[in-house]
C-alpha positions in Angstrom: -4.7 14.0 -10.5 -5.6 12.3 -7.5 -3.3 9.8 -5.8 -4.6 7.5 -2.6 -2.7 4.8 -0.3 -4.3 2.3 1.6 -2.8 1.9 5.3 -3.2 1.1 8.7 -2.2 3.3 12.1 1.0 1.8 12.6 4.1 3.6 11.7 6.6 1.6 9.2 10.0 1.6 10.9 12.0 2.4 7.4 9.5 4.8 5.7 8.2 6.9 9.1 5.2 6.8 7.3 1.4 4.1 8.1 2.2 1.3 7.0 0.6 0.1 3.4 -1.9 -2.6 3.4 0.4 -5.2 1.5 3.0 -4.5 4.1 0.4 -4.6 7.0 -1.0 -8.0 5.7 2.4 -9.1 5.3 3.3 -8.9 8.5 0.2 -11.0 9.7 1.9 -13.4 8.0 4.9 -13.3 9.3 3.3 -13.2 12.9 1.4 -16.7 11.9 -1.7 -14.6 12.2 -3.3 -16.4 9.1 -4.4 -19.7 9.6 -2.9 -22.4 7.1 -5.3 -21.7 4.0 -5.0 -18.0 4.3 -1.3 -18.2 4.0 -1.3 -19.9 1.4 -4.0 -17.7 -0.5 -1.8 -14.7 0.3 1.1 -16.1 -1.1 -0.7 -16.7 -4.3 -1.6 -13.4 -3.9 1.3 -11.9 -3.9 2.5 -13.5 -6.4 -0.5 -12.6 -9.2 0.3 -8.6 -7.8 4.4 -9.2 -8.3 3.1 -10.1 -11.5 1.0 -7.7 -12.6 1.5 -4.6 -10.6 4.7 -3.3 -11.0 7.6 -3.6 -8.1 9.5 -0.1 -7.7 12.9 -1.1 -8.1 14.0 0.8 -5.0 12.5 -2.2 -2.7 15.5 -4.4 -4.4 17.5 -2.1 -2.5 16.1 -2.3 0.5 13.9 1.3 0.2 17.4 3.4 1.2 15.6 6.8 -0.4 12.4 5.5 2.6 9.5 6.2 0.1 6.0 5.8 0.1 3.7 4.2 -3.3 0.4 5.5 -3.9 -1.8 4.4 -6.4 -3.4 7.0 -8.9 -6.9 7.3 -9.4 -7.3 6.2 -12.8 -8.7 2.5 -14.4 -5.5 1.2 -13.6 -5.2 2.5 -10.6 -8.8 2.0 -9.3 -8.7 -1.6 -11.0 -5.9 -2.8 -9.2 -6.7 -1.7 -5.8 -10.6 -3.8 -6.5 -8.4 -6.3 -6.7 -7.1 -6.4 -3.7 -10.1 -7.4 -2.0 -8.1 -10.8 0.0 -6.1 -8.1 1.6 -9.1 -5.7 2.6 -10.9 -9.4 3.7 -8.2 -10.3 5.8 -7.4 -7.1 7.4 -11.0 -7.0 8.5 -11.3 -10.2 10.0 -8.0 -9.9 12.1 -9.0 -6.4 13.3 -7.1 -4.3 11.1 -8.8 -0.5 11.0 -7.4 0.6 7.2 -7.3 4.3 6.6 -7.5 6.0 3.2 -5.3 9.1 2.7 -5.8 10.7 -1.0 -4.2 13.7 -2.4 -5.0 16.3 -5.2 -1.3 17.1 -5.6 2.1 14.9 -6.0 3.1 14.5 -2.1 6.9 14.6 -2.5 9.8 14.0 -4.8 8.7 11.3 -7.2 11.3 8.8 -7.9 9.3 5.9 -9.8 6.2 6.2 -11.9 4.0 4.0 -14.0 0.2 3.2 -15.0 -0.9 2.4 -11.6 1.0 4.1 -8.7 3.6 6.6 -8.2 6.1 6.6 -5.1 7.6 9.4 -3.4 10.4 10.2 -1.1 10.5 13.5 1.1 6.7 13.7 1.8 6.5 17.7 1.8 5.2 18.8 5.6 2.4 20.8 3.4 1.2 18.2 1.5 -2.7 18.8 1.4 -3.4 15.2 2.4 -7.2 13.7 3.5 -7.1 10.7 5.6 -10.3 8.6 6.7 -11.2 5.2 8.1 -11.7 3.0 5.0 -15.5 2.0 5.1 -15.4 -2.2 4.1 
């Protein structure tokens, strides 16, 4: 199976891994980045994905084991992600280069799996991983 993430350059300080585009547009948020009707199209944004996209329940706790989601290439997968498309949107007009890493092979210890993602902790230093800039 293949498995991709969706990040940006910058280093997240729990994981020590790029930081995933919900994060990354998260964080333009918090910054006040987004003007006033962004906002509050993110925020119902987040809410439809909280919804419909599972929430690893390690991220209750803060993410103490530091790991990393990536989505599977599957429908599910693939069909969330085309989703996203207000993240991708806003990352590109704020200046936000996005980078695609995919994998032919699990990357680490999975601790949660379901239709659409899987996350690992424990990345393994050999992990056969591809990364490019993500073409909009």
């Amino acid at each position: 199976m293949t498995y991709f993430r969706i990040h940006t350059k910058d280093i997240a300080w729990i994981t020590k891994q790029p930081r995933g585009l919900f994060t990354a547009i998260g964080k333009l948020v918090d910054s006040k980045t987004l003007n006033k009707k962004e906002t509050a199209e993110y925020w119902k944004n987040r809410e439809y994905f909280e919804k419909v996209l599972p929430v690893p329940p390690f991220y209750e706790k803060g993410n103490p084991d530091c790991a990393i989601t990536w989505f599977k290439d599957t429908p599910e997968g693939n069909d969330i992600y085309a989703q996203m498309d207000f993240y991708r949107a806003m990352a590109k007009k704020y200046g936000l280069t996005l980078y695609i890493s995919k994998t032919e092979q699990v990357p680490g210890e999975i601790i949660y799996e379901d239709d659409f993602q899987i996350a690992v902790k424990n990345q393994k230093a050999d992990a056969q991983i591809t990364v490019s800039e993500l073409k909009y």
